[in-house]
C-alpha positions in Angstrom: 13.2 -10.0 12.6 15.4 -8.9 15.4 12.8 -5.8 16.0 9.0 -6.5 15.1 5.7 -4.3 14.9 2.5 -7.0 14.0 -1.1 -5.6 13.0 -3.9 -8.0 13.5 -7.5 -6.6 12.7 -10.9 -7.9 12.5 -12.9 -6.1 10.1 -16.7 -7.0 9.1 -18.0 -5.4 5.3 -21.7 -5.2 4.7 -22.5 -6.0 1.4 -19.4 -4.5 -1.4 -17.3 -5.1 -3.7 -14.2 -4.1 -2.7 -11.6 -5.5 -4.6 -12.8 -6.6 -8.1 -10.4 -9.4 -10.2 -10.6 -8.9 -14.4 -14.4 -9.5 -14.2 -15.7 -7.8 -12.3 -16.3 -9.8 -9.5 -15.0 -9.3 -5.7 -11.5 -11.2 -5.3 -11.5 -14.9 -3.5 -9.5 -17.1 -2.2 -9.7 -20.9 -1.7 -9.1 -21.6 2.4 -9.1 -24.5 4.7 -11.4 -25.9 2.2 -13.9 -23.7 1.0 -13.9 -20.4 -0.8 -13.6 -16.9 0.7 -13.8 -13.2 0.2 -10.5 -11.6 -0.2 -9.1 -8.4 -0.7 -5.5 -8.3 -2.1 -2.7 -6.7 -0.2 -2.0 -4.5 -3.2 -5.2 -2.9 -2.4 -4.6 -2.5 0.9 -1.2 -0.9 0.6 -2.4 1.5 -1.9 -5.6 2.5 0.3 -2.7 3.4 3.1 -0.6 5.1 0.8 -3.4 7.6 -0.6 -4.5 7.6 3.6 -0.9 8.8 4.2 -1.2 12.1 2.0 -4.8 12.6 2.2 -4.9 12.6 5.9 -1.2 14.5 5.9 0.0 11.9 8.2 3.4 12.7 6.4 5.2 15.6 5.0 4.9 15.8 0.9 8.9 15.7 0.8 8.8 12.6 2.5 6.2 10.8 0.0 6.6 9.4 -3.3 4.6 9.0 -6.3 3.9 5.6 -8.4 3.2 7.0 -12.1 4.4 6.5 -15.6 4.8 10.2 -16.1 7.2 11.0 -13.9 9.0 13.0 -17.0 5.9 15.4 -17.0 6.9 16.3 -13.7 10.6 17.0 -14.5 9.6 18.8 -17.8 7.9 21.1 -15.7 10.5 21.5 -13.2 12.7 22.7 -16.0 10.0 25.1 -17.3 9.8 26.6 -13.9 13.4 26.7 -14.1 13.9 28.8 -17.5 14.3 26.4 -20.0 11.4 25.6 -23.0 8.8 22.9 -22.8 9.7 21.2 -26.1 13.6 21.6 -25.6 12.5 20.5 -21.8 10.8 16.6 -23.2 13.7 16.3 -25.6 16.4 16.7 -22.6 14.4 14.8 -20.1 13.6 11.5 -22.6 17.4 11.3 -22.9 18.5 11.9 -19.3 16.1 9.4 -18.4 17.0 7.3 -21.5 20.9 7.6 -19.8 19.3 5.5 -16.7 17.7 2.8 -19.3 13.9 4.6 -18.3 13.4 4.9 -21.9 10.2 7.4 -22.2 7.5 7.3 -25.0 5.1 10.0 -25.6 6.0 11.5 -22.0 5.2 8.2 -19.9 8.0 5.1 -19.1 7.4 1.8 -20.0 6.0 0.6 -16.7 5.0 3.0 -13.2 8.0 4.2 -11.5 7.7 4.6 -7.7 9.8 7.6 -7.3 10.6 9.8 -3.8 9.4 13.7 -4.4 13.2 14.3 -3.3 14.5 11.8 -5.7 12.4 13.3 -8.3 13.6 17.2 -7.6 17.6 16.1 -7.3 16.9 15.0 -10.9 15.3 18.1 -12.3 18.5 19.9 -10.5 21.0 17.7 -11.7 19.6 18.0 -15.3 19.5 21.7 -15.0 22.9 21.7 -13.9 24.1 19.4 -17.1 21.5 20.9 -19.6 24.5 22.4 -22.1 25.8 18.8 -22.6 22.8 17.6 -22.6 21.1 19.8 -25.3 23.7 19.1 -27.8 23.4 15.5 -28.2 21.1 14.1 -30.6 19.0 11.1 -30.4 19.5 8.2 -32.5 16.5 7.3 -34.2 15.1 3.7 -35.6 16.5 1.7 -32.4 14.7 -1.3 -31.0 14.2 -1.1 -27.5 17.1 -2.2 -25.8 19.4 -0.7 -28.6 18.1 2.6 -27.6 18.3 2.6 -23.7 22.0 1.6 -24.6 22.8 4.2 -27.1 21.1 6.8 -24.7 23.2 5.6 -21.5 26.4 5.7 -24.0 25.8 9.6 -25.4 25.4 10.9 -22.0 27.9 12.0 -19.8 29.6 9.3 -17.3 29.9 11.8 -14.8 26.0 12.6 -15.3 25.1 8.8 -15.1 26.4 8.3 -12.0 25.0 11.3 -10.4 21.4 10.4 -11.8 21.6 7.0 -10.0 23.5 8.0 -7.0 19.9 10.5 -6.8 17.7 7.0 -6.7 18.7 6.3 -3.2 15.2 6.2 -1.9 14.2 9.9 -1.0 13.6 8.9 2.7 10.3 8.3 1.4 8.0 6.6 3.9 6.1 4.5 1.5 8.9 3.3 -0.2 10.6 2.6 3.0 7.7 0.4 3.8 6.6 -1.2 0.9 9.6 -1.5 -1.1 9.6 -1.0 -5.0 11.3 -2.8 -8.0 12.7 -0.4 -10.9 13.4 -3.5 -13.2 15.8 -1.6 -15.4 17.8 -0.5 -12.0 17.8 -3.7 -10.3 20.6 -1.6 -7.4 17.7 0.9 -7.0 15.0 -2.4 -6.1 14.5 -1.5 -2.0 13.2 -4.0 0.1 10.0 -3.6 2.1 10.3 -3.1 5.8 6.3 -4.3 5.6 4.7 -7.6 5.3 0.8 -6.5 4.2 -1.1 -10.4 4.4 -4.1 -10.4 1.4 -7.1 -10.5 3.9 -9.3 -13.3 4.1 -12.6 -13.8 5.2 -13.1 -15.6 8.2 -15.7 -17.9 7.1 -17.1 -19.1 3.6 -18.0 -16.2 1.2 -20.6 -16.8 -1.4 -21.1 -14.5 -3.6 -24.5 -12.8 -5.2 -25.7 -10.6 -7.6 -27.5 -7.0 -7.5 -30.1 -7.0 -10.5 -30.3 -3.3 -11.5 -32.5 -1.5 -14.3 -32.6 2.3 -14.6 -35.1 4.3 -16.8 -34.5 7.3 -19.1 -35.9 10.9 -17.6 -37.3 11.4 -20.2 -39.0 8.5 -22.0 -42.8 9.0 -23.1 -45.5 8.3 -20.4 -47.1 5.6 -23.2 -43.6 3.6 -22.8 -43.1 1.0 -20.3 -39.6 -0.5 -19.2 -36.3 0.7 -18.3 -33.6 2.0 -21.1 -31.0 0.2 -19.1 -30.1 -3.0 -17.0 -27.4 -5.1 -15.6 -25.7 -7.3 -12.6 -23.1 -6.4 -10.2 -21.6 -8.9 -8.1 -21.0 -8.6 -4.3 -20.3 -10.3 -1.7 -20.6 -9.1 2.2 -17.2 -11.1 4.5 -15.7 -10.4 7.8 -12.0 -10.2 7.3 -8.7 -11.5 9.2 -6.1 -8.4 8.6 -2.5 -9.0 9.7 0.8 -7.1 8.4 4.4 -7.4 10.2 6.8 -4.3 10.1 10.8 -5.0 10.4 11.8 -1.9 12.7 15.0 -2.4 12.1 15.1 -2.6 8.3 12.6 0.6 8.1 15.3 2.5 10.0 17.6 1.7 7.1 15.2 1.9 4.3 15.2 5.5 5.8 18.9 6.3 5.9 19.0 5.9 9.8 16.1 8.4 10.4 14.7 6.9 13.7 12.3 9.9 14.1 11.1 9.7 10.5 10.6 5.6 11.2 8.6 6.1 14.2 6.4 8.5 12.5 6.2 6.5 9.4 4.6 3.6 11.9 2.1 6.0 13.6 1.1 6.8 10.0 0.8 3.4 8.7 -0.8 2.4 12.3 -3.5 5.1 11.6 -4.1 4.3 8.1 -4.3 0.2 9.1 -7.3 1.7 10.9 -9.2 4.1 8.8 -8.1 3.8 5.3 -10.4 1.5 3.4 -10.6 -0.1 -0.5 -12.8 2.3 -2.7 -14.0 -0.3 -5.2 -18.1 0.3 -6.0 -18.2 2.3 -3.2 -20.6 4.8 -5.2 -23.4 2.0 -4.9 -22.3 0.0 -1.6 -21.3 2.8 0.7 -19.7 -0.4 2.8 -17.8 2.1 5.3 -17.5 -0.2 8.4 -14.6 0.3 11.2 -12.8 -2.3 12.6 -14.4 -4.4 15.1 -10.7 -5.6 16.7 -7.6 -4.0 16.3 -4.3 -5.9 18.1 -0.6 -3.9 18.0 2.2 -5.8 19.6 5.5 -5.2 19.2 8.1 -7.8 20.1 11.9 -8.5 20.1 13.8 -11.3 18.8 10.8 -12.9 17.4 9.4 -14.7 14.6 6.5 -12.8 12.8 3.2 -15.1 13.1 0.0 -14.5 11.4 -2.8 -16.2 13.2 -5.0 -17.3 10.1 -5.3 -20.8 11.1 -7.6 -19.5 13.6 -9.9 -19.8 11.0 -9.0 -22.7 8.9 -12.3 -24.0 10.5 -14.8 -21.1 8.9 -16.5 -19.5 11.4 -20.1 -19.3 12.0 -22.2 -16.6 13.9 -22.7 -17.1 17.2 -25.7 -15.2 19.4 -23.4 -12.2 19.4 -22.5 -12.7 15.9 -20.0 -13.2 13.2 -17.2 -10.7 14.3 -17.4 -11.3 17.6 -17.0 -15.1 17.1 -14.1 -14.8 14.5 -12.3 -12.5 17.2 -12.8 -15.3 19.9 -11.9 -17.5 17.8 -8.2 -15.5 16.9 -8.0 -14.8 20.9 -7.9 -18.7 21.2 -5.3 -19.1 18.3 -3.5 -16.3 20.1 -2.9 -17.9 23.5 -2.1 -21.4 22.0 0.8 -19.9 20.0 1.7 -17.9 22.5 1.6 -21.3 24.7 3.7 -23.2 22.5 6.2 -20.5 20.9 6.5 -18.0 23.7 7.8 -14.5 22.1 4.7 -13.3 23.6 5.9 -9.2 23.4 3.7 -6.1 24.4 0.4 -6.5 22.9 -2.2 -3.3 23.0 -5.9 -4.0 22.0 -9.0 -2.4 21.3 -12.6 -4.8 21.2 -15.4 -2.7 19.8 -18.1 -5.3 19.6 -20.5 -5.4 22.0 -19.2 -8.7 23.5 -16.5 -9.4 26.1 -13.2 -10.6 25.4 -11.9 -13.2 27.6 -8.6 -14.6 27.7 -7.1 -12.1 25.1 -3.2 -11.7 25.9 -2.4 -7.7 26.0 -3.7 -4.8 27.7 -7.4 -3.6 26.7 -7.2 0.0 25.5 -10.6 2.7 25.8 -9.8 3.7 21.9 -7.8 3.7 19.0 -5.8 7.5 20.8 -5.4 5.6 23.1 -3.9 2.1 21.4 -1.5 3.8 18.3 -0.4 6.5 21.3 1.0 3.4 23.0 2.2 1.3 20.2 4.1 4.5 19.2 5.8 4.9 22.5 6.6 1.5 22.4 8.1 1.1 19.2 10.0 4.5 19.9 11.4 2.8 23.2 12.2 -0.3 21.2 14.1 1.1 18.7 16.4 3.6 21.3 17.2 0.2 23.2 
């Protein structure tokens, strides 16, 4: 990567569940050896993502949605525009049909990650077309593929082209950063400009179970027991965070928009911070900060994760776990740095209690304080 923002973090959960595989039970990983806590990168983009518009870190029009029902949304449009609800499904199942996004019972086959301003130029151009388009007639009794064929044939050319010249990516942040794959429009895929790394736990994770029994309100004084019980699993890890950004390649995800891309980054710096997984939540209230947060953005350089620094699980010192996993990275830090140069500007916040010695970068008083910089620098980076 020619241009490079990195994110390394150091995050210790109390006891959660966070991240749950198909049974239930918190996501692990097998590393350097022994098992530990993980939580999927997948989680952690979509925790940013819903950060990003809860927070109004970016404009609406510069968002996009991931949903099956994105023909709801158009139907409505067209409502709002004049036209029928019924006559409105009809006309949007076979525009979408006409970009092989067959739609059944007013949801596509699979979630669509679609820019807001992707998703109005359609409503328009539909609009615009709905004469032709309210004439044609669907073909009934079609297998799948049949059908998305026969729909792309009965529609206008001119039509076709406009609907998929409208999927150029919105200038949507999210998609600009985390890419999407519409596997019927394999010329609409867009590469992610972010690299999100599944977090790992820096030590060995075992995991335990919460035996729980509640009792009915009203059950007889005479009547002993509860009228319910279970298990929920949980585990409580310290994780090793780390994502890479490609400046360079955000600024094209985003049409050339270097103001949008530098404020993309201070949203996605900002929601690295604060936005957390909500699984079991409810019952583990496991809202815990980061104890470390590193920003360093470099030139000309390789992207490098430093989880090796704990290939060797960590164990709790006299100052405890975080604080030894982030001496522990510091270490990993200067050795790479040692032996692959590409050092860059590195900003840092330590919130433990314990000093940091030997940590490459410049110590900021708070997390203002670090994203204001990182920002700057980025800003300066991309203007060179």
């Amino acid at each position: 990567m020619n241009k490079l923002l990195e994110i390394h973090m150091v995050q210790n959960f109390a006891p959660s569940n966070l991240n749950r595989d198909d049974t239930g039970s918190p996501k692990d990983a097998l590393f350097g050896g022994v098992r530990r806590g993980r939580i999927s990168s997948q989680c952690l983009k979509r925790a940013m993502r819903t950060y990003f518009r809860a927070q109004q870190l970016v404009d609406e029009t510069n968002l996009a949605l991931r949903t099956k029902r994105v023909s709801q949304i158009l139907v409505q449009a067209l409502v709002d525009l004049g036209h029928s609800a019924d006559d409105s499904e009809r006309v949007v199942a076979l525009a979408l049909g006409g970009l092989k996004l067959k739609v059944d019972a007013g949801k596509s086959q699979y979630l669509l990650f679609l820019a807001w301003k992707e998703i109005e130029r359609m409503a328009q151009l539909i609009h615009e077309n709905w004469a032709a388009l309210e004439d044609i007639v669907p073909e009934e009794g079609k297998g799948r593929k049949a059908a998305k064929s026969a729909a792309k044939a009965a529609l206008p050319s001119g039509l076709v082209k406009s609907m998929e010249g409208a999927l150029d990516g919105g200038r949507a942040v999210d998609v600009a950063l985390f890419g999407r794959m519409l596997a019927d429009l394999p010329s609409k895929n867009q590469d992610a400009a972010a690299q999100v790394a599944h977090a790992i736990s820096t030590h060995k994770v075992d995991r335990e179970f919460d035996f729980y029994t509640a009792v009915d309100d009203l059950q007889p004084g005479d009547t002993s027991g509860a009228d319910m019980l279970g298990t929920v699993e949980f585990d409580s890890a310290c994780y090793y965070r780390y994502a890479a950004v490609d400046l360079d390649k955000l600024v094209e995800n985003l049409e050339g928009d270097r103001d949008l891309a530098v404020k993309g980054i201070e949203a996605l710096l900002r929601a690295s911070i604060f936005a957390e997984p909500t699984g079991k939540q409810n019952t583990f209230a496991a809202h815990n900060p980061p104890s470390f947060i590193a920003f360093t953005v470099r030139s000309d350089a390789s992207p490098r994760s430093l989880a090796n620094a704990f290939e060797k699980p960590v164990r709790p010192d006299q100052d405890g776990l975080a604080s030894a996993s982030i001496r522990a990275l510091a270490m990993e830090w200067q050795r790479l740095d040692t032996v692959f140069g590409q050092q860059g500007v590195t900003t840092f916040v330590n919130a433990t209690r314990s000093l940091l010695e030997g940590m490459p970068g410049t110590p900021a008083k708070n997390v203002e304080a670090l994203v204001g910089r990182t920002v700057e620098q980025v800003k300066q980076l991309l203007e060179a």
